[in-house]
Backbone as ProteinMPNN parsed JSONL, in Angstrom:
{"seq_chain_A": "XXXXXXXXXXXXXXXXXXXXXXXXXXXXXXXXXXXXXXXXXXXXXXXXXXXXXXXXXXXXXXXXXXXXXXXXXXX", "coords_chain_A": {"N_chain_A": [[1.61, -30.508, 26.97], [3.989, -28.914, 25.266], [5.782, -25.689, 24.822], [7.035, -25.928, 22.021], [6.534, -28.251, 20.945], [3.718, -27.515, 20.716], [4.187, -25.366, 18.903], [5.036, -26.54, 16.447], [2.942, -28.204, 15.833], [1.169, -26.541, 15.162], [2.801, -25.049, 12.89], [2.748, -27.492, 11.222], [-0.056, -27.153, 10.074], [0.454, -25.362, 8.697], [0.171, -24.542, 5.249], [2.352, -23.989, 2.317], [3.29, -22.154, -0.401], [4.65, -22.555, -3.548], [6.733, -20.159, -5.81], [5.828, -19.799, -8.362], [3.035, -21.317, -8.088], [1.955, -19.222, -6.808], [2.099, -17.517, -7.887], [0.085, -18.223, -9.613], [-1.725, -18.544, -8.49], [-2.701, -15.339, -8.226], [-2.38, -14.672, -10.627], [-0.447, -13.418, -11.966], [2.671, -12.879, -13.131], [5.584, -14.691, -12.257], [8.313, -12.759, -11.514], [6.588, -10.625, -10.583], [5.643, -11.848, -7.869], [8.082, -12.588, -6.505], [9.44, -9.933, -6.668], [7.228, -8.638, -4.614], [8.137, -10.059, -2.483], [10.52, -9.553, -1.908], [10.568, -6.968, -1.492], [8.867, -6.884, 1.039], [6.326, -6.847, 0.765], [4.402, -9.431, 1.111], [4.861, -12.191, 2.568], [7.229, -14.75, 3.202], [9.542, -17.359, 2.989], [12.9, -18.51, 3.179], [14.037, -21.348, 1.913], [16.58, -22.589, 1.104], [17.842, -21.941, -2.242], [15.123, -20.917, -2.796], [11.841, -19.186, -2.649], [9.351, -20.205, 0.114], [5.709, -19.065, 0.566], [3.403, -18.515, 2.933], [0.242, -19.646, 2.244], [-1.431, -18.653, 3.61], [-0.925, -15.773, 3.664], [-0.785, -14.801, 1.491], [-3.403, -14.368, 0.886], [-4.12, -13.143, 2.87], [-2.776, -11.112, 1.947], [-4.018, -10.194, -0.187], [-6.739, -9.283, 0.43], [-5.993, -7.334, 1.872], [-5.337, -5.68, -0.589], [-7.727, -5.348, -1.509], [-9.114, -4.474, 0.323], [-8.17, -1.954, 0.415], [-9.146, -0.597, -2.187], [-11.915, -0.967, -1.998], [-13.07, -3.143, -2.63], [-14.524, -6.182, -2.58], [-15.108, -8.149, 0.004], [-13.018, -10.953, 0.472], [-13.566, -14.455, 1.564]], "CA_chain_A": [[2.201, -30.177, 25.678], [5.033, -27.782, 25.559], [5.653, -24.191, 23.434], [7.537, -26.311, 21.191], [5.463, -29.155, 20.625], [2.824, -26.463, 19.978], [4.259, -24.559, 17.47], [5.486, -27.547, 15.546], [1.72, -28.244, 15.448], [1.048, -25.171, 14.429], [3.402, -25.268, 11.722], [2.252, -28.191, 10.323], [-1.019, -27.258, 9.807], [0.626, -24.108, 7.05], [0.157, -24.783, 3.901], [3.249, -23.886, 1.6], [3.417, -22.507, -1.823], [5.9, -22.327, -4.345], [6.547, -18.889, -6.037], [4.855, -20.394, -9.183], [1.764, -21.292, -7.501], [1.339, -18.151, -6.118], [1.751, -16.03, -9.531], [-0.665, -18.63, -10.513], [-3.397, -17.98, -8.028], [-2.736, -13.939, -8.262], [-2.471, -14.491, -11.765], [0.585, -12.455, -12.228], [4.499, -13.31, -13.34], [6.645, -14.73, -10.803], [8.992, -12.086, -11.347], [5.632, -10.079, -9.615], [5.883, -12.228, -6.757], [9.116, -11.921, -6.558], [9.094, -8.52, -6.254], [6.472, -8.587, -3.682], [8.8, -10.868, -1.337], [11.835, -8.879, -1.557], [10.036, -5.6, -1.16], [8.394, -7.292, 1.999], [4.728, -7.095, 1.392], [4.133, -10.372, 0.901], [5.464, -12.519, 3.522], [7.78, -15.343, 3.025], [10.29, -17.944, 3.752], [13.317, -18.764, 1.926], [14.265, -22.512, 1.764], [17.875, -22.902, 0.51], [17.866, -20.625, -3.152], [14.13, -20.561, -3.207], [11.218, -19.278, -1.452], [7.79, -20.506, 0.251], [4.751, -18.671, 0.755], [2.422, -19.417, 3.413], [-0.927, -19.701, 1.651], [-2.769, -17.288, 4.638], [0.065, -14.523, 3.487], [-1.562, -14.453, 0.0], [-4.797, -14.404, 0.853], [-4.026, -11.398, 3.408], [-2.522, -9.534, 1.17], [-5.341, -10.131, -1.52], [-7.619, -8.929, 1.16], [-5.548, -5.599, 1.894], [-5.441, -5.261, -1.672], [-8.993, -5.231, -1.641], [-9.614, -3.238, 1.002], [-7.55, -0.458, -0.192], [-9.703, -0.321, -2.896], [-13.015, -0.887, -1.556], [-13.468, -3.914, -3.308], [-15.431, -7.387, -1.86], [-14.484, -9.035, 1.089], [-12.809, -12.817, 0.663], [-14.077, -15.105, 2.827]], "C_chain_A": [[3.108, -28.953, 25.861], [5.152, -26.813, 24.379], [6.109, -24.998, 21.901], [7.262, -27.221, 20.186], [4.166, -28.372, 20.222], [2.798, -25.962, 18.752], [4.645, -25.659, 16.184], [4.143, -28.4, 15.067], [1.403, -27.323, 14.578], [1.297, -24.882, 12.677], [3.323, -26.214, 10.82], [0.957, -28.493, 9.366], [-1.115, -25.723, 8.351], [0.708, -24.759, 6.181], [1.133, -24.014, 3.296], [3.316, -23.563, 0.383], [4.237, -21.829, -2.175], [5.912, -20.63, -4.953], [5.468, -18.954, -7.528], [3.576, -20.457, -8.96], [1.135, -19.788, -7.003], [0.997, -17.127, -7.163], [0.406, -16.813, -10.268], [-2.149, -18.369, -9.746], [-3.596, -16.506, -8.239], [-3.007, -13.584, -9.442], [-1.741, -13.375, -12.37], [1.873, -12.968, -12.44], [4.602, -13.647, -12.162], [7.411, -13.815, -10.676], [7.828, -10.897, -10.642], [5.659, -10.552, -7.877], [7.194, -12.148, -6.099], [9.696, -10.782, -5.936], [8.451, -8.096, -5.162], [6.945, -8.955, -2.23], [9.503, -10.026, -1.334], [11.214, -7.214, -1.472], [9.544, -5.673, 0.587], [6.83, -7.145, 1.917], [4.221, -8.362, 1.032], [5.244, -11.427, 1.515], [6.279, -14.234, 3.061], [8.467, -16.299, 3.458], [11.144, -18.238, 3.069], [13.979, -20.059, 2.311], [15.525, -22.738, 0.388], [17.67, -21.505, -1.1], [16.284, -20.375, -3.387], [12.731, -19.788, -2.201], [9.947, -19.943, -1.235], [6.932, -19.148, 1.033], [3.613, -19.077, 1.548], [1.021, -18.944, 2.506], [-1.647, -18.59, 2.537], [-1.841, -15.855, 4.014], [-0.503, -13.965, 2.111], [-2.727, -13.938, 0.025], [-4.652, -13.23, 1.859], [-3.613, -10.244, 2.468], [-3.277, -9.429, 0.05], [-5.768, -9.582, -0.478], [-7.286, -7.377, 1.853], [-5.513, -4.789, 0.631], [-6.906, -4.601, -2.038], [-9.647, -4.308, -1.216], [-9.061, -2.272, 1.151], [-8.467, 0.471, -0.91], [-10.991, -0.173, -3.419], [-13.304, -1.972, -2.665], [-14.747, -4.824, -2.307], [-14.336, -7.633, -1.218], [-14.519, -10.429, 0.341], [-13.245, -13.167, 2.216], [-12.944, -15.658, 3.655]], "O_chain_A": [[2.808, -28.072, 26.666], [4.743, -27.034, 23.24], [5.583, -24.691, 20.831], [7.555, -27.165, 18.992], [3.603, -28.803, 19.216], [1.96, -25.984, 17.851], [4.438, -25.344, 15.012], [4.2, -29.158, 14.099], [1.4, -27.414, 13.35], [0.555, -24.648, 11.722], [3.728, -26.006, 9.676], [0.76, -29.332, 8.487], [-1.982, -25.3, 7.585], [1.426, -25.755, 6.272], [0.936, -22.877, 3.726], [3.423, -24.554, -0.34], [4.681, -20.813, -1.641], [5.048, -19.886, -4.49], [4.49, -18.218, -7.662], [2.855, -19.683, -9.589], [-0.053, -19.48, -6.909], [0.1, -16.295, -7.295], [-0.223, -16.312, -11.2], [-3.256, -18.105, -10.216], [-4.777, -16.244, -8.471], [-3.652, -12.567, -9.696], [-2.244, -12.541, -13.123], [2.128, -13.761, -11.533], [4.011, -13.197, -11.181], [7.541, -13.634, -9.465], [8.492, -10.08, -10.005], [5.686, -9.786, -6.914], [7.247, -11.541, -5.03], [10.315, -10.739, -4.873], [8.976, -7.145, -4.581], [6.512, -8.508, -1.168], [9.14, -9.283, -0.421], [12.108, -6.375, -1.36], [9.783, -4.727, 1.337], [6.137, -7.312, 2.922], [3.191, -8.147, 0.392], [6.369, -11.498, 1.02], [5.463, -14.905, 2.431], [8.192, -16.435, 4.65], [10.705, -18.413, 1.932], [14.682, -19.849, 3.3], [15.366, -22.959, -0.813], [17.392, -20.328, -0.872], [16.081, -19.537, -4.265], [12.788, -19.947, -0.982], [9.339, -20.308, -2.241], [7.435, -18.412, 1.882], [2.823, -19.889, 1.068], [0.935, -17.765, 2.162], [-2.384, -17.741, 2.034], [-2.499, -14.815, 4.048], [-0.595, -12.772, 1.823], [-3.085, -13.08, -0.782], [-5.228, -12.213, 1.474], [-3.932, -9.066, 2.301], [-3.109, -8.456, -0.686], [-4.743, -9.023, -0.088], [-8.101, -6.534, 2.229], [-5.615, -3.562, 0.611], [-7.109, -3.582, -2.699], [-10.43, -3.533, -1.764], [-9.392, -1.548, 2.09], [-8.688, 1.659, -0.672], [-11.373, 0.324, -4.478], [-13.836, -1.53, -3.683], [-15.596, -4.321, -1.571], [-13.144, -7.499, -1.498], [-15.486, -10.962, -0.203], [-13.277, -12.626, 3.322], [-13.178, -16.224, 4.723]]}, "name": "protein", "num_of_chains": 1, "seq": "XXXXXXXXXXXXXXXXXXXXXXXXXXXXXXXXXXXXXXXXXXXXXXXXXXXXXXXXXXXXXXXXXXXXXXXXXXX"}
């Protein structure tokens, strides 16, 4: 199997979400998310005028959020 054939594995196994979806799991505006992308803490991709979100990028940065603040660990 080659690097390329790897990562194209890899990459198929990210999950994708819209900017919508993501204000909807955070439970915050899109213009929050938004914000979050173009600031850079919340990691991104932008697909022609819009962007995607890998699903692990959310859930890290819930989990730095967290542990800023001495909250609970996500699983």
């Amino acid at each position: 199997m080659t690097r390329a054939t790897r990562a194209e594995g890899a990459l198929a196994d990210v999950k994708f979400l819209t900017v919508a979806e993501v204000a909807e799991v955070m439970r915050v505006s899109k213009m929050t998310v938004y914000r979050l992308v173009h600031s850079g803490d919340l990691a991104a991709v932008r697909v022609g005028r819009s962007f995607r979100v890998p699903e692990r990028a959310v859930h890290e940065y819930l989990q730095e959020a967290f542990d800023e603040h001495g909250g609970p660990v996500l699983p």
